[in-house]
C-alpha positions as a Markdown table, in Angstrom:
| # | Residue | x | y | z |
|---|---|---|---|---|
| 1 | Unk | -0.8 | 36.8 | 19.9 |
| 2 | Unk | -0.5 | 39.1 | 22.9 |
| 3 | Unk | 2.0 | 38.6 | 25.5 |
| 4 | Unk | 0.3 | 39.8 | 29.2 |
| 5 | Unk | 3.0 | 39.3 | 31.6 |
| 6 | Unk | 6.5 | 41.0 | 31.5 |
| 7 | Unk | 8.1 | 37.9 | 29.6 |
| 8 | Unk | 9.4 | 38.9 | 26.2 |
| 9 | Unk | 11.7 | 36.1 | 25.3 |
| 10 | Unk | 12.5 | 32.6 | 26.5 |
| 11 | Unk | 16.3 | 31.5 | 26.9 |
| 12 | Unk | 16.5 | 27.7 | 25.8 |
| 13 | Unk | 19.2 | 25.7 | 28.2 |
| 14 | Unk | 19.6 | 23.4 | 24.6 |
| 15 | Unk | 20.5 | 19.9 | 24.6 |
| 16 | Unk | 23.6 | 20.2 | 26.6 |
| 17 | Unk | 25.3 | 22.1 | 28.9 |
| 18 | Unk | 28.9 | 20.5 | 28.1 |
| 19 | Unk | 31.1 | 22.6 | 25.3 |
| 20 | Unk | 33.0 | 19.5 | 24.3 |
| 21 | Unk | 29.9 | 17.5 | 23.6 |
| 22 | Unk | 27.9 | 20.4 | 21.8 |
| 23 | Unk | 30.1 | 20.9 | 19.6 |
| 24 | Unk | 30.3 | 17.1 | 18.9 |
| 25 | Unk | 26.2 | 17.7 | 18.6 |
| 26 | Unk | 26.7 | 20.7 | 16.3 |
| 27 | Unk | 28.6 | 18.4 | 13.4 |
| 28 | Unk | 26.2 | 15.3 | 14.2 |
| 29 | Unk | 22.9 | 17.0 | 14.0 |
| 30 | Unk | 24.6 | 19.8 | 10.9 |
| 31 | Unk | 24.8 | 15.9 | 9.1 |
| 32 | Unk | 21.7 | 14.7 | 10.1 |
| 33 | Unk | 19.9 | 17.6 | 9.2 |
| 34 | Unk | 21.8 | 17.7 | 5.5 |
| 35 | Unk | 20.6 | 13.6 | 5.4 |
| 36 | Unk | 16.6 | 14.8 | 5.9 |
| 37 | Unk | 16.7 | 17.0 | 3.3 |
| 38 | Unk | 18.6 | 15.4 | 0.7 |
| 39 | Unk | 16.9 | 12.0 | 1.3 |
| 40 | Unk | 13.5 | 13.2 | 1.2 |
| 41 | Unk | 13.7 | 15.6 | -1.5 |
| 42 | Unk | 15.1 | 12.3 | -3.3 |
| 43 | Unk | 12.1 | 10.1 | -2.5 |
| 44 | Unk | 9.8 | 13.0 | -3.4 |
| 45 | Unk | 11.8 | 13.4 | -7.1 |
| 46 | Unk | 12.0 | 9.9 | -7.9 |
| 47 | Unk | 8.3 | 9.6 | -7.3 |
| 48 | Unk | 7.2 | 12.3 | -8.7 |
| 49 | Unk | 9.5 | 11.3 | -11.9 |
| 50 | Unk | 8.6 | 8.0 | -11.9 |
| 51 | Unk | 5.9 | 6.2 | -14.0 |
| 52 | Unk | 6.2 | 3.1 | -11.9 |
| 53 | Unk | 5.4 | 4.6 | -8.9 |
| 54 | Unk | 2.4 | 5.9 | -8.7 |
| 55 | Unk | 0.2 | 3.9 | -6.7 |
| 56 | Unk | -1.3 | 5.8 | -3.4 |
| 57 | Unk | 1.1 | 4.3 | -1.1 |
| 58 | Unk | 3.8 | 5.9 | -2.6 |
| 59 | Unk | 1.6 | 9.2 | -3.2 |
| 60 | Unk | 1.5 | 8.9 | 0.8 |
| 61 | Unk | 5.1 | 8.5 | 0.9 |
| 62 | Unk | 5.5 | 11.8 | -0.7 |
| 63 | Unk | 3.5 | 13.7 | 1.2 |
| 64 | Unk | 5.3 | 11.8 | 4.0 |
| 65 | Unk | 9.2 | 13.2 | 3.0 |
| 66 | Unk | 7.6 | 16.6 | 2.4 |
| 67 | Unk | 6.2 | 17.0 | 6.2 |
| 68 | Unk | 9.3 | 15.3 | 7.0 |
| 69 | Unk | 11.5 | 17.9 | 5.6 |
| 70 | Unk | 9.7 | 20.8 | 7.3 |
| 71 | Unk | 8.7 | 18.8 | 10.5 |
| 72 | Unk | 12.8 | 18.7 | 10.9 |
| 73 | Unk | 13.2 | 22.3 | 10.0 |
| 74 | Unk | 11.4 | 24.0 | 12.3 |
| 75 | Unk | 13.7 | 22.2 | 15.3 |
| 76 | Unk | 16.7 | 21.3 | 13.7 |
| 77 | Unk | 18.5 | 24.6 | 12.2 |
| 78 | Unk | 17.8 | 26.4 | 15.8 |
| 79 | Unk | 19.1 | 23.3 | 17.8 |
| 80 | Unk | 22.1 | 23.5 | 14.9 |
| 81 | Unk | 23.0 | 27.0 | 15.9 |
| 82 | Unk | 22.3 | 27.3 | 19.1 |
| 83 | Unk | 24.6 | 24.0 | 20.2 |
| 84 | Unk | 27.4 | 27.0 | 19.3 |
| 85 | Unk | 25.9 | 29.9 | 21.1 |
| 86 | Unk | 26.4 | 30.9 | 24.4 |
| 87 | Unk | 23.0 | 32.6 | 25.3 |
| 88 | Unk | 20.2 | 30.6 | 23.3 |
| 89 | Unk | 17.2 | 33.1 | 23.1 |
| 90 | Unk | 14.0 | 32.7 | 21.4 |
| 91 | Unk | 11.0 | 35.3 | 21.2 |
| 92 | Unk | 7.8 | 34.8 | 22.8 |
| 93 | Unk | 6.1 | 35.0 | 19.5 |
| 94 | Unk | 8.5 | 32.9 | 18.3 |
| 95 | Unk | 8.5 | 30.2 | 20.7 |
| 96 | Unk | 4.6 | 30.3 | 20.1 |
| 97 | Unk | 5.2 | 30.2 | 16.4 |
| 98 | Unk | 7.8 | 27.1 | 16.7 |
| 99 | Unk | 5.2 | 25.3 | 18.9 |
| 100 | Unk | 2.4 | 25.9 | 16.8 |
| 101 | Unk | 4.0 | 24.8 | 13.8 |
| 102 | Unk | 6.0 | 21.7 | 15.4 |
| 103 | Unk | 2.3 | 20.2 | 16.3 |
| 104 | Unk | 1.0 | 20.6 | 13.3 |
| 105 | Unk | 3.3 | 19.3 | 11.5 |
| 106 | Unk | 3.9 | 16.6 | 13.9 |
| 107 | Unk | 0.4 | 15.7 | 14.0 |
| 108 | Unk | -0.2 | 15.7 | 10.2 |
| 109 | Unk | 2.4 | 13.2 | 10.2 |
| 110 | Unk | 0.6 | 10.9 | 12.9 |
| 111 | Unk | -2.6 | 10.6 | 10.9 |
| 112 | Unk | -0.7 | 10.2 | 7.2 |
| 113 | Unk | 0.5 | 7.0 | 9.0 |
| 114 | Unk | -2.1 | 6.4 | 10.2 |
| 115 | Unk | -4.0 | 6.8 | 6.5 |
| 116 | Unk | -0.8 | 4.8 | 5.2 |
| 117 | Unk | -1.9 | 1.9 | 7.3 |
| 118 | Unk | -5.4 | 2.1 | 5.8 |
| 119 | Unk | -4.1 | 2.3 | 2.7 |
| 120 | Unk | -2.0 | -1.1 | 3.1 |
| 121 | Unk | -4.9 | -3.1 | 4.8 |
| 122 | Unk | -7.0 | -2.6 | 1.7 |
| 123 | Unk | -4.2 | -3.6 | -0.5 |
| 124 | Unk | -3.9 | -6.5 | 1.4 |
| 125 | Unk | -7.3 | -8.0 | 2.3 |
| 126 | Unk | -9.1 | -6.1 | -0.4 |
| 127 | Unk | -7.0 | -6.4 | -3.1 |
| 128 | Unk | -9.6 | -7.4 | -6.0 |
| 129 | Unk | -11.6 | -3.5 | -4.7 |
| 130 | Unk | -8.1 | -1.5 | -3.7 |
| 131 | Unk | -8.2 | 0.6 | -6.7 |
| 132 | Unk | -12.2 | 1.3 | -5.9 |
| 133 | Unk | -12.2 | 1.8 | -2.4 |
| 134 | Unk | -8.4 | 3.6 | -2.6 |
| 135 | Unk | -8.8 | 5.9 | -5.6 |
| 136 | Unk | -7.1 | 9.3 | -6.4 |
| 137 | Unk | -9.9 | 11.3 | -5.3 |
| 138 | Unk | -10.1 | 9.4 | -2.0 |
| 139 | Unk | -6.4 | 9.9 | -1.3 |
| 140 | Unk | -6.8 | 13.7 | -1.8 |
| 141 | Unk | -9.4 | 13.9 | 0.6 |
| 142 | Unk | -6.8 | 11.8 | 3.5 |
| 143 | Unk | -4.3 | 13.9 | 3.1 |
| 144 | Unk | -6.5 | 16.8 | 3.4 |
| 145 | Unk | -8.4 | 15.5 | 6.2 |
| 146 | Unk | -4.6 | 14.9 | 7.8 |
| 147 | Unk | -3.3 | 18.4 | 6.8 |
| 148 | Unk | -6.9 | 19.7 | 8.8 |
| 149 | Unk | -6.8 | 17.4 | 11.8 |
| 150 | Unk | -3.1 | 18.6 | 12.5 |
| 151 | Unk | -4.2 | 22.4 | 12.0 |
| 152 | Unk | -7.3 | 21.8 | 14.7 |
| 153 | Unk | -4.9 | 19.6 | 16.9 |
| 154 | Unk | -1.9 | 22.6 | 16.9 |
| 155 | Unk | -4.4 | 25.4 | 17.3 |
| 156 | Unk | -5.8 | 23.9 | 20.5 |
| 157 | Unk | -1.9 | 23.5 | 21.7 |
| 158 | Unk | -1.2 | 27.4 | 20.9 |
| 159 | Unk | -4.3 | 28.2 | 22.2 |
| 160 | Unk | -3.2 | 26.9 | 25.4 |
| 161 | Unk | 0.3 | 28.0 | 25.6 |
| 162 | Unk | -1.6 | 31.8 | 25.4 |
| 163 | Unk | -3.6 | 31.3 | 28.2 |
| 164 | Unk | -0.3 | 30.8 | 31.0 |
| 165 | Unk | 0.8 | 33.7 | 32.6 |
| 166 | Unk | 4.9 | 34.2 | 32.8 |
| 167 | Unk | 5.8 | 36.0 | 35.7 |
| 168 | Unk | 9.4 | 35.9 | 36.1 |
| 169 | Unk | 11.6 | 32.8 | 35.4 |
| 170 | Unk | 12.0 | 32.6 | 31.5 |
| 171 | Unk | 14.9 | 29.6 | 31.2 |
| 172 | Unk | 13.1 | 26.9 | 29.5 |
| 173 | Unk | 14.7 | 23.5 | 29.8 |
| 174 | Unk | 14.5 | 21.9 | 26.5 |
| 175 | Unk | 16.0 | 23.0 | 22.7 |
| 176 | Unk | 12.5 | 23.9 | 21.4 |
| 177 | Unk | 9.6 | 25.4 | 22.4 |
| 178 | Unk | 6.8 | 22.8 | 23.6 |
| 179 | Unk | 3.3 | 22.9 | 25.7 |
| 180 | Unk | 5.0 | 20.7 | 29.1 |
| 181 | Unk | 8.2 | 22.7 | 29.5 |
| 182 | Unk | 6.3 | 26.3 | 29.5 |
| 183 | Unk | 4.0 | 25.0 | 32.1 |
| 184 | Unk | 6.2 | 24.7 | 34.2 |
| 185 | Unk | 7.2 | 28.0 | 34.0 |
| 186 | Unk | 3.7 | 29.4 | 34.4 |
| 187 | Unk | 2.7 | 31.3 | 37.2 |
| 188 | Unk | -1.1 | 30.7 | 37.4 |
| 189 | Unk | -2.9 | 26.7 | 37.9 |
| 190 | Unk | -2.0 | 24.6 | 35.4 |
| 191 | Unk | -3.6 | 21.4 | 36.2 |
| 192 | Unk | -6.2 | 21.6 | 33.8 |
| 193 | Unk | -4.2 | 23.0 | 30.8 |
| 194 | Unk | -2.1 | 20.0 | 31.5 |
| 195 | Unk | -5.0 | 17.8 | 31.5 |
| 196 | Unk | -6.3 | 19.1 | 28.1 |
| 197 | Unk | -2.6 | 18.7 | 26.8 |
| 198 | Unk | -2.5 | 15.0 | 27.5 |
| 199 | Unk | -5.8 | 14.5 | 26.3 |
| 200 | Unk | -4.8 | 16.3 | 23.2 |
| 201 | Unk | -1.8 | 15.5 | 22.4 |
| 202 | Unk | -1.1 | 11.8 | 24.2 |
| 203 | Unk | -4.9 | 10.8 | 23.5 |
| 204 | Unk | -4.2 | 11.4 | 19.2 |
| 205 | Unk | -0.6 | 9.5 | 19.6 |
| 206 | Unk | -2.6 | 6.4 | 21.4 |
| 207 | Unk | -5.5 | 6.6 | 19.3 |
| 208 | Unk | -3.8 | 6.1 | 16.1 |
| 209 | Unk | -1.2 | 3.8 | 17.7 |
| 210 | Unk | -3.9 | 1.5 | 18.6 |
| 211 | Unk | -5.9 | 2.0 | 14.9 |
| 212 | Unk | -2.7 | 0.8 | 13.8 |
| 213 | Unk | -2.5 | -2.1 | 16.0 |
| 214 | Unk | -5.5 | -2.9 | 14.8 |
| 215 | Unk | -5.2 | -2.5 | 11.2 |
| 216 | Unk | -2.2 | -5.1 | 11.2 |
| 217 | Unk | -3.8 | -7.4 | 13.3 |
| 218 | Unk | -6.7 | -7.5 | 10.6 |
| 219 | Unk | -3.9 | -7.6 | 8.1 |
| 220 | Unk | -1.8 | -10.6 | 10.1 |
| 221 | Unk | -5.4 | -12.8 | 10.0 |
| 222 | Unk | -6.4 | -12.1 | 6.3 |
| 223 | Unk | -2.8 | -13.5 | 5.4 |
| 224 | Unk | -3.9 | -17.0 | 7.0 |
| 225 | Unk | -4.9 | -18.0 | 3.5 |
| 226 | Unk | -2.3 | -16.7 | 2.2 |
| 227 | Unk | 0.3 | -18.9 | 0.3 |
| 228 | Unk | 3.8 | -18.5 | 2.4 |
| 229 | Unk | 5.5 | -16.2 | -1.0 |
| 230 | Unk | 2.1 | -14.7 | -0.8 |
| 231 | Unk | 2.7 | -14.1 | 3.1 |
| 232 | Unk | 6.0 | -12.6 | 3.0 |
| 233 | Unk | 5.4 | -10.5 | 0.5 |
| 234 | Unk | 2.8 | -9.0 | 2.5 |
| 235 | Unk | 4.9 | -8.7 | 5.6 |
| 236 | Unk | 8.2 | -7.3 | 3.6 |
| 237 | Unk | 5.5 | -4.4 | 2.2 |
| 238 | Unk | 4.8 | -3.6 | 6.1 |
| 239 | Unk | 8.0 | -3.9 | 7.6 |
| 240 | Unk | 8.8 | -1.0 | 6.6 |
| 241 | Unk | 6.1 | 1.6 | 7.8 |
| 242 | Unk | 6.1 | -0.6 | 11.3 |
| 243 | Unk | 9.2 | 0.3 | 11.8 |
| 244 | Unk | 8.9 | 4.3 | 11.4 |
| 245 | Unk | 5.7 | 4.2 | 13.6 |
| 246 | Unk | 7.3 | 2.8 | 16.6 |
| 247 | Unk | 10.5 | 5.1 | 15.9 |
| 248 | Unk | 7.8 | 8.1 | 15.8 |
| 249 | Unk | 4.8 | 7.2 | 17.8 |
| 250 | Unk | 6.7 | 5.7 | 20.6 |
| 251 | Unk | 8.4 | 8.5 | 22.2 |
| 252 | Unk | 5.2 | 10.7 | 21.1 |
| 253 | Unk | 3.5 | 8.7 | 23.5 |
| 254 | Unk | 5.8 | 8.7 | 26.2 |
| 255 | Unk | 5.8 | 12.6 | 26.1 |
| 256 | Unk | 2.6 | 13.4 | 25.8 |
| 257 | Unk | 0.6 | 10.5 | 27.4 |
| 258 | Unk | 1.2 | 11.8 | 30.4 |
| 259 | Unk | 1.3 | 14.9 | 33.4 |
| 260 | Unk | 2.9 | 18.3 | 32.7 |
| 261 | Unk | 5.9 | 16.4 | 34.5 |
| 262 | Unk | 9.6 | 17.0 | 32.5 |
| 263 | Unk | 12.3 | 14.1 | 32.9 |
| 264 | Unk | 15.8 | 14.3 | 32.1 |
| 265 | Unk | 15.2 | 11.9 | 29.0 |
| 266 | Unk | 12.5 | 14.3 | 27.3 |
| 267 | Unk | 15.3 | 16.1 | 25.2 |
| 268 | Unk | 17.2 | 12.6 | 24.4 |
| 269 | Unk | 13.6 | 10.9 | 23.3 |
| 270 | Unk | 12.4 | 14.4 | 21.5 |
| 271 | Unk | 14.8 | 14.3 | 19.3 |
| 272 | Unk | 13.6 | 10.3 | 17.8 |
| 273 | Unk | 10.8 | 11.9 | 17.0 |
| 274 | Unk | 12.2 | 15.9 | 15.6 |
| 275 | Unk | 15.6 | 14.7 | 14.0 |
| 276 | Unk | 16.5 | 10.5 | 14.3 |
| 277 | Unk | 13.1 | 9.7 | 12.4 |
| 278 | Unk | 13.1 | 12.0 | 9.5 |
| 279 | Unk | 15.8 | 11.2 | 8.7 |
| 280 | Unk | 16.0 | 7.0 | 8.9 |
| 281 | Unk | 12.5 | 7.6 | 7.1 |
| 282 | Unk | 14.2 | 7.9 | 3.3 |
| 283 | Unk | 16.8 | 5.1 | 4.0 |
| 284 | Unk | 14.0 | 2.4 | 5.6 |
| 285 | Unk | 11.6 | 2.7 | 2.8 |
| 286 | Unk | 14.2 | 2.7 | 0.7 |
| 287 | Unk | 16.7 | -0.1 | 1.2 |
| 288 | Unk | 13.4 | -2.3 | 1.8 |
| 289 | Unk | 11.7 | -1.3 | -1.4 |
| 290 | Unk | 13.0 | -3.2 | -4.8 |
| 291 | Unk | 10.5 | -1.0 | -6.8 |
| 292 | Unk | 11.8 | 2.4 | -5.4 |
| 293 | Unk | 15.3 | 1.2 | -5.8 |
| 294 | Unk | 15.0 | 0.5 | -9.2 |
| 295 | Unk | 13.3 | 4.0 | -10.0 |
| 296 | Unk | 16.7 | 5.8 | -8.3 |
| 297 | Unk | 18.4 | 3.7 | -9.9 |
| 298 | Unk | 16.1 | 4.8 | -13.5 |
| 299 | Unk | 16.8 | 8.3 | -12.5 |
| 300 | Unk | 20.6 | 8.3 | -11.7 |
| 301 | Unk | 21.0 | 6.4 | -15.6 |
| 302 | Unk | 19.1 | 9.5 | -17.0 |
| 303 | Unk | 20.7 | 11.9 | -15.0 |
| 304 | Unk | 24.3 | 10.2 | -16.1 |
| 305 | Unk | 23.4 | 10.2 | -19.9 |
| 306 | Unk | 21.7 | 13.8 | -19.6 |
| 307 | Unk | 25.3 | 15.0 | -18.6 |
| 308 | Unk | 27.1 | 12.9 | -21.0 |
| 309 | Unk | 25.4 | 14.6 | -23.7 |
């Protein structure tokens, strides 16, 4: 990762410029942050510790919260510290490193809901095959395959962030490191890097956005024959990971379906996607899920009596 121009470091302008309002930020995100990590390392326990839940959607859940938790961590603590810093400075490895990791983290996210998706239209219109078609060794391979496509999908992105030339101006206007904002600090053409961004980047988002699309729409016509319990069972089950994909998908789409061209919402809709999301993630698959409920509740009673004794 050689740097070829006289740029060592990147200063980050942050979220805000206003003292009063960062350091209402600073305690907001400091509790968000503390919310991601405590509520997905719960839904990763109580699944791992519970006998009742141990059907592949829940396996996908898992591996959900645990990208969820990183995902957060590699924006979230630096955003946290630097909301209280006067001068917010990253490295030029390090803003390479943050970018690198950020998309593949991101992206491996994008195509475990995507898998999640598959997983519930075969519970749903196969139901009589889903242990078949959805067994353990076919769930390993999705989340591998997801894990993989994120790596390839990052290592393109890093790629291209290596290939602009920094001449001079070094003040990045965002609170992490990302493909759009350094190319518009890059001195040489960037017209078909920023092409090959949007394809890669914005192309994946709307790709699996539509596969998902898709998938409920197969899923909305096998419930036809459904009896109406049968039906709203069905549609309570799906609510839920609806509901995270337009949260996450939604801004990914409209900041990376498009130009290398920055607005002044980027950094209000980034943060859906880097800090809101992982974190309502635990709470709506939670409070819409009787079975996972019930299995926190299981493991608070043990935890209770193991103290008691």
């Amino acid at each position: 990762m050689e740097n070829k121009n006289n740029v060592t470091e990147f200063i980050l302008r942050g979220l805000t410029q206003d003292k009063t309002v960062a350091k209402v930020c600073f305690l907001l995100f400091l509790v968000f942050y503390a919310a991601i990590i405590l509520g997905n390392l719960l839904i990763i326990i109580t699944i791992k510790t519970s006998k009742q839940l141990n059907s592949p959607m829940y396996f996908f859940l898992s591996c959900m919260s645990f990208v969820d938790i990183n995902y957060s961590t590699v924006t979230a603590p630096k955003l946290i510290h630097d909301l209280l810093t006067e001068k917010k400075t990253i490295s030029f490895v390090g803003c390479i490193a943050q970018l690198f990791v950020g998309h593949f983290l991101g992206c491996t996210e994008i195509f475990l809901l995507t898998v999640m998706a598959y997983d519930r239209c075969v519970a749903i219109c196969k139901p009589l095959h889903y242990t078949s078609i959805v067994n353990k060794h076919v769930c390993g391979w999705l989340v591998a395959a997801s894990w993989v496509g994120g790596f390839v999908h990052s290592g393109v992105q890093a790629l291209l962030a290596l290939q602009l030339h920094f001449c001079g101006p070094n003040e990045i206007d965002h609170y992490f490191c990302d493909v759009h904002p350094l190319l518009k600090l890059a001195c040489n053409d960037t017209y078909v890097t920023g092409v090959i961004v949007a394809a890669n980047s914005g192309v994946i988002s709307l790709i699996c956005f539509v596969v998902l699309v898709v998938s409920y729409a197969v899923i909305l016509v096998s419930l036809r024959t459904r009896s109406s319990e049968g039906r709203l069972k069905a549609l309570y089950t799906c609510t839920s990971h609806i509901t995270v994909v337009i949260l996450f998908l939604g801004p990914c789409i409209f900041i990376y379906m498009r130009p290398s061209i920055t607005f002044s919402v980027d950094k209000t809709v980034s943060v859906f996607y880097t800090i809101i999301t992982p974190m309502l993630n635990p709470l709506i698959y939670t409070l819409r899920n009787g079975e996972v409920k019930n299995a926190m509740k299981r493991l608070w009673s043990r935890k209770v009596k193991g103290s008691e004794k």
